[in-house]
N, C-alpha and C positions, 0 to 999 in steps of 0.2 A: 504493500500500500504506500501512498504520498505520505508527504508530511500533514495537510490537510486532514486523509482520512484518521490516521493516525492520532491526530490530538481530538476528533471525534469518538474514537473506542477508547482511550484514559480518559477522555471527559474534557469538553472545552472547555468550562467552569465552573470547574468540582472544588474540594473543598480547599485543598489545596492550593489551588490556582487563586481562589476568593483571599485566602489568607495574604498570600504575596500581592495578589491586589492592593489588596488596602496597605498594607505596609509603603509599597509604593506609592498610591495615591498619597496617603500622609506625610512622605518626603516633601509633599509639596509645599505645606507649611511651612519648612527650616530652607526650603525655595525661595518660596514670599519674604521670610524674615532678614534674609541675606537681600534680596533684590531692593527691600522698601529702607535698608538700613541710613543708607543716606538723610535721607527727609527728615527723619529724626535724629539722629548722630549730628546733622550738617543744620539742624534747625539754626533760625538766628534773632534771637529773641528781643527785643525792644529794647534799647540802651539812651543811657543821655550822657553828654560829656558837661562835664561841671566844673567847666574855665571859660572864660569871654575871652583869654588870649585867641590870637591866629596859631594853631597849631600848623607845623610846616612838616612835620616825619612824622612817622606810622610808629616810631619808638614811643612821642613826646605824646599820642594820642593815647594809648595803651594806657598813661598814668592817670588819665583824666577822665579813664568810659568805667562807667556805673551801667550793668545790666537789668533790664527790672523784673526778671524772670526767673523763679527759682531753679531751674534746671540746669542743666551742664551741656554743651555740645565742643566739637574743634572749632567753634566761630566763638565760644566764648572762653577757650579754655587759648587757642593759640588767637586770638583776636582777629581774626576774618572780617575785617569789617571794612566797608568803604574802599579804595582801591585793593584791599586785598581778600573781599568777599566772593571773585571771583575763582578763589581757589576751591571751595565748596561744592561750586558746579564742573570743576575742573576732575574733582573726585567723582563726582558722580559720572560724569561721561568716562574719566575710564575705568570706569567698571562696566560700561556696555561696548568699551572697545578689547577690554576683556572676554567678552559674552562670547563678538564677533571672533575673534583669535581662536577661542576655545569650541565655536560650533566649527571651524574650517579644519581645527588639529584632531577632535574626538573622532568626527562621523565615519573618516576614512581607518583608525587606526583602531577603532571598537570593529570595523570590517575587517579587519587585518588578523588581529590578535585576539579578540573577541567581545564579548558584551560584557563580563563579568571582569574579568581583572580590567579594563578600562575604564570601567565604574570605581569599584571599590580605588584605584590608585583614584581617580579625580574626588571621590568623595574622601580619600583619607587626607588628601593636601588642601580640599575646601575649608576642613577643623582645622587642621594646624592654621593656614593661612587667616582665619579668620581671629583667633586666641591673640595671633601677631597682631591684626587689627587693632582688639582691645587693649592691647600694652604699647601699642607704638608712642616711644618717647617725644616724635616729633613728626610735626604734617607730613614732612617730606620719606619717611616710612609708612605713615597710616597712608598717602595716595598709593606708594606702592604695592602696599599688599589689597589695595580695591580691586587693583587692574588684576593681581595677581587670583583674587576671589571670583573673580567676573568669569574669570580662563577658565577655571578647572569648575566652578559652580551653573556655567553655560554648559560646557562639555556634558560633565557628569549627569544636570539633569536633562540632556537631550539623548543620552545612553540609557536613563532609566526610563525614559517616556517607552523606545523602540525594546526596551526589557518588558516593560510592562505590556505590550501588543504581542509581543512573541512570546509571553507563555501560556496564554489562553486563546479560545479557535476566532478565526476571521468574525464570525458572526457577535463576538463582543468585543470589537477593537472599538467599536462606537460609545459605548458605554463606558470600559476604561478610559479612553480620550476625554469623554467630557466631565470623568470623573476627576481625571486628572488636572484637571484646568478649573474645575469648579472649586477645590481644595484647594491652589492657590487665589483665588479670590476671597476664600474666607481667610487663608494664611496672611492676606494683606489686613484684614478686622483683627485678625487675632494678634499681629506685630500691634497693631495701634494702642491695642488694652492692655499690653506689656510695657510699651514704651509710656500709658498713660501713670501704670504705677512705680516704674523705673526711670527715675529723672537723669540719672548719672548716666551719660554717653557711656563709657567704659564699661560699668554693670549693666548695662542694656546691650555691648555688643555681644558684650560673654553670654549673659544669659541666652540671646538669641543664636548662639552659636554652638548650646551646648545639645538641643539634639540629634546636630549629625553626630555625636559620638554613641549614642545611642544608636541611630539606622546606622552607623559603622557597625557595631555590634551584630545587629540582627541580619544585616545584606552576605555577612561571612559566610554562612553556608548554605547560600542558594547555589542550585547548579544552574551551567552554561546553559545559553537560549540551545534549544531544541533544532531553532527553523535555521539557526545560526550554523551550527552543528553539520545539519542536512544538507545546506546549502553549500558547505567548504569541503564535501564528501566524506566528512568525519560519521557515517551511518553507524556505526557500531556506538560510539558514543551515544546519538542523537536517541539509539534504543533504548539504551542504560537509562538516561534521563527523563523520558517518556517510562517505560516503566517506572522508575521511582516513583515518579506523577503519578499514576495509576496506582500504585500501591497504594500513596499518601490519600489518595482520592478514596481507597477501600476497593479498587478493581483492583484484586492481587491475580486473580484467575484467567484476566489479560493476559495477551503473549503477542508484544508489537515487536514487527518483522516489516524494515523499508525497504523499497525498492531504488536503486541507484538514483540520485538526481543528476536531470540532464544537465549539463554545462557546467559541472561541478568542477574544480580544479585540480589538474596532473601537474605532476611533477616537471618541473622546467618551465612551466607556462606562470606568467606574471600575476599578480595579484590585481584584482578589481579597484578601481581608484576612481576618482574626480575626472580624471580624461575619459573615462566611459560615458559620465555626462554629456558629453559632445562629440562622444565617435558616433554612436549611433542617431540616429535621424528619432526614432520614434521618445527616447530618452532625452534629447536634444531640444525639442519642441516644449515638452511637458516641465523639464527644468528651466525654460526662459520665462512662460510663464507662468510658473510655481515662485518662480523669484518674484516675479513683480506683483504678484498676488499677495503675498508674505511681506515684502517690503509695505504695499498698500494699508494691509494691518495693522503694522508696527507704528507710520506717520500717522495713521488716523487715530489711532488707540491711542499713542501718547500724547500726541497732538490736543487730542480733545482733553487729554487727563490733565494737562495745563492750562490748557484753552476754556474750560466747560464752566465761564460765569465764573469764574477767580472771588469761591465759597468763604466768604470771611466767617468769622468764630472761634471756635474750640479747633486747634489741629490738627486733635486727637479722631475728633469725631469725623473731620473730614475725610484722614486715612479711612477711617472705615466706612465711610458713604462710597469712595471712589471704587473700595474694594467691593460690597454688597448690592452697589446696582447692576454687578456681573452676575449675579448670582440667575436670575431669572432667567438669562439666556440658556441655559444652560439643559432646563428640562423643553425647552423649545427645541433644543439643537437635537436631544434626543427623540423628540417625536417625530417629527421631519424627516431628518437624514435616512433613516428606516423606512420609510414608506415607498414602495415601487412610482408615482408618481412624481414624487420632487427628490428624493435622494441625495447623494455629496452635494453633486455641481449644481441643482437645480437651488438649492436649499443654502451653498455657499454664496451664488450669486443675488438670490431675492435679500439675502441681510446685507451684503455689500453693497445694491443699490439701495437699501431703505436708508443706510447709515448718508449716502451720498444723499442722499433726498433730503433728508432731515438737516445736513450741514448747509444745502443749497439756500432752504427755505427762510435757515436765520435772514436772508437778502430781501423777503417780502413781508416779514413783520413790520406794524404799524411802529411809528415811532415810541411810540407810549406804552408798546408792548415790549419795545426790546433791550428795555433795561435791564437790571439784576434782580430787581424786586420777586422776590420768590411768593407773594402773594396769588401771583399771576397764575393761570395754569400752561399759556402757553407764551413762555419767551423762550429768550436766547440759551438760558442754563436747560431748560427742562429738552429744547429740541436739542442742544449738546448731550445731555446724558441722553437722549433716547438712541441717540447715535452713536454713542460710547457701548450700549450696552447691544444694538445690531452690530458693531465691529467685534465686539467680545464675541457675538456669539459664532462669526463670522471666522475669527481666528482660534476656535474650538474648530469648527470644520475643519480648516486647512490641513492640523497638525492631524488628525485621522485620514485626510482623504490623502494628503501627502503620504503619509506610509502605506498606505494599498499602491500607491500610483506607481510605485517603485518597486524592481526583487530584491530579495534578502540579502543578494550579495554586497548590491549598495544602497542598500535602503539607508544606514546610517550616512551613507557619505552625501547622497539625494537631501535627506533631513538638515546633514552638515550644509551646505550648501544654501542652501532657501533659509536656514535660518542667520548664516550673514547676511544676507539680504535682507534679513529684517532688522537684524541690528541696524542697518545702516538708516533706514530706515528710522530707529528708535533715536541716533544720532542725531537725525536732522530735523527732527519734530517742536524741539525747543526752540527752531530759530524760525518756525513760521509765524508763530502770534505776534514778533514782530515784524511780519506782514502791513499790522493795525494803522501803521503811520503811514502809509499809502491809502487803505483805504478800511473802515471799522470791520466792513463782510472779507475784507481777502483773504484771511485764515481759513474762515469756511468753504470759499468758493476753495482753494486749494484743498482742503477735506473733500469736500463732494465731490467733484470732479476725479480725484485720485479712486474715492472709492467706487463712482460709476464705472469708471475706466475699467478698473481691478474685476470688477463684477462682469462685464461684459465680455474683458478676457478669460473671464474661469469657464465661461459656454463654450470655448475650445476643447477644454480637457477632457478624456474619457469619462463619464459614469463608473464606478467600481461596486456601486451596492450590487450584491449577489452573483457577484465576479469571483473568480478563482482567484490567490494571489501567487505574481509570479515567484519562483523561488530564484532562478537564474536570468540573466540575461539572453540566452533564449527563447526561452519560456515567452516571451514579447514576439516571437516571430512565427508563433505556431496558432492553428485556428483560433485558438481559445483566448489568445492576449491579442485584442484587434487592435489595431492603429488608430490612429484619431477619428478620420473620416469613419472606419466600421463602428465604433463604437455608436456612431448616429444612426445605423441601422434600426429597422423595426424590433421589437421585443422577439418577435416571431421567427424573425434569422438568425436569431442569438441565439434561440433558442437549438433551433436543427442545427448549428455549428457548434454547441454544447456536446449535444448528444450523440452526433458524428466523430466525435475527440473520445466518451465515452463507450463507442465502441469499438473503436482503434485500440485503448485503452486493455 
């Protein structure tokens, strides 16, 4: 049998498979708490200087600023303030030039050497790197180990996302995906109410750092992905590991037996990489635009997370408003995406134009509606969060339909890939609101537009709901993995091109 059939007789998700689920979903928490760390670490709280001299140096300044907020951050502890405030932001970007460095080094080299020690190494240097964070004696150490947290904490958890799909069957990669992405949404509520009762930068980074030593613990004795295994023609292994599953699941009286996979790797012949992206034509199309899809997400997501009516109040409560109106998407994306009717692409592209609609339309509000005034039900913050929470759910799609779109050989490195792309993306999102001095709507027009675009290109991509998934490179050129244009086909020729593979088979 396939690897397919195979994770069907131990059980797609059994008990087993549920356990390691959740484990990984919850990594995603100590995800969010590393990603949201800046905002609160970098906060910078109300000061007054209490001299009428001219101060002329950032030395003479230092002696004269009174902060009026009890808490601690590096903007009050190393004085970040006024021409040196931009160091703040300066940490925070690289720690998503981080992100980017570490989606481009993991995807290929978890392909290479495999899912499991690729992980636990990024996730055992995330701890360490991050412990350095909270003892860094000086800026110029604590920006270092951002970038160095961004690297191995992008990596790591882009290896545990394509962990978590490959050890349960195709028909719940939907479900972990947006299970995975809904748990950091609340991981962003749940940093907020940590850092609300942890004032001390330093005990808030530790604290937020200390349970990857915990999933370091528990990630030790999972075994190697299955499809990974299958995929590199390690099949003797790939059995070992699926029994266990079965065991673990209470199938002991299973007895799984694969059958070779095609395109698997011999000896002498090179290993699957990033130039695969672009030798073949049908790989080639699907990663140009998977990239600008992904980037689309990433400016529009942040974009608006800056942009969405600049929420005065409480901090605290903001982090987790930004965090909690993702939360809704989430049982949307699950309903949808599943259904024969609207599926990935149908269902990625209707939230991608709605988010583009909704950013368009801030341009025809009445004047007197477009202020901040949240009494209102319809201004400019409520159509930004409604379009904060279609790109949420939007870039839930992506990261499950991306991993079908691609075979196992380089599904991490396809992942690696599109998710620089988003980085970059996350990069340039803070310098669109200053847009505003051109004109109040051009952030938005640049949101909608972007995401109409994005939307309109996802209608190129195959359909994958009730698709085989490829294992090899391949596996894309045989009836079963059609090319762009077949995949438009009727339900009805899909169907007799199924069932003609399975009796070849």
């Amino acid at each position: 049998m396939d690897i397919d059939g195979a994770m069907m007789s131990v059980g797609e998700f059994g008990r087993y498979q549920k356990r390691l689920t959740v484990t990984f979903v919850l990594l995603q928490v100590y995800v969010a708490c590393q990603s949201m760390l800046i905002v609160l670490v970098g906060a910078q709280p109300e000061y007054s200087v209490n001299t009428q001299e001219v101060i002329s140096t950032h030395e003479e300044l230092i002696k004269h600023v009174i902060f009026e907020e009890d808490i601690t951050s590096i903007a009050t502890e190393w004085y970040l303030i006024r021409q040196e405030a931009y160091k703040v932001n300066l940490a925070g970007s690289l720690f998503f030039v981080g992100l980017l460095i570490g989606n481009i080094l993991f995807g290929p080299l978890s392909d290479r050497f495999g899912r499991k020690p690729i992980f636990l190494t990024g996730l055992f240097l995330d701890v360490v790197f991050g412990f350095i964070t909270a003892v860094a004696p000086n800026y110029e150490i604590f920006a270092v180990t951002r970038l160095l947290v961004g690297l191995v904490n992008g990596g790591m958890s882009l290896v545990a996302f394509v962990l978590t799909q490959e050890f349960v069957g195709k028909s719940y990669w939907a479900l972990t995906g947006s299970l995975t992405n809904l748990v950091f949404a609340i991981g962003i509520a749940a940093f907020s109410v940590i850092g609300y009762y942890i004032r001390d930068w330093r005990t808030l980074a530790a604290v937020a750092n200390c349970p990857g030593v915990l999933f370091f613990l528990l990630f030790i004795p999972i075994p190697e992905s299955p499809r990974w295994l299958y995929s590199h023609g390690k099949t003797e292994e790939a059995e070992e590991v699926l029994q266990y599953i079965a065991q673990r699941n209470g199938n002991e009286k299973i007895f799984v037996q694969l059958k070779p996979c095609a395109g698997t790797l011999k000896t002498g012949h090179s290993a699957h990489g990033m130039m695969d992206l672009v030798r073949y034509p049908a790989l080639r199309w699907r990663t140009a635009i998977l990239m600008y899809v992904w980037y689309v997400c990433s400016l529009v997501y942040y974009g608006l997370t800056l942009n969405a009516g600049d929420l005065k109040g409480n901090r605290y409560l903001n982090i987790a408003l930004y965090g909690l109106v993702e939360v809704p998407a989430f049982p949307l994306c699950l309903y949808f995406i599943d259904k024969s009717w609207s599926g990935r692409r149908k269902t990625m592209t209707a939230f991608l134009l709605f988010a583009g609609v909704a950013c368009i339309s801030t341009m025809f509000l009445p004047r007197h509606l477009a202020g901040l005034d949240m009494g209102f039900l319809l201004n400019v913050t409520s159509l930004a969060l409604c379009g904060k929470l279609a790109v949420s759910a939007a870039f839930n799609i992506v990261y499950v339909f991306t991993a079908e779109l691609y075979p196992t050989v380089i599904r991490n490195a396809g992942l690696g890939i599109c998710s620089m792309s988003c980085r970059v993306g996350g990069i340039l999102a803070p310098f669109v609101p200053s847009l505003k001095s051109l004109n109040p709507s051009m952030p938005f027009i640049v949101f909608g537009i972007a995401g109409m675009s994005g939307g309109l290109l996802g209608l190129l991509l195959p359909e994958t709901l009730n698709k085989p998934i490829a294992e090899s490179i391949e596996d894309l050129h045989t009836p079963a993995y059609q090319n762009l244009e077949d995949k438009r086909k009727k339900g009805v020729e899909s169907q007799g091109i199924t069932q003609s593979r399975r009796s070849e088979a």
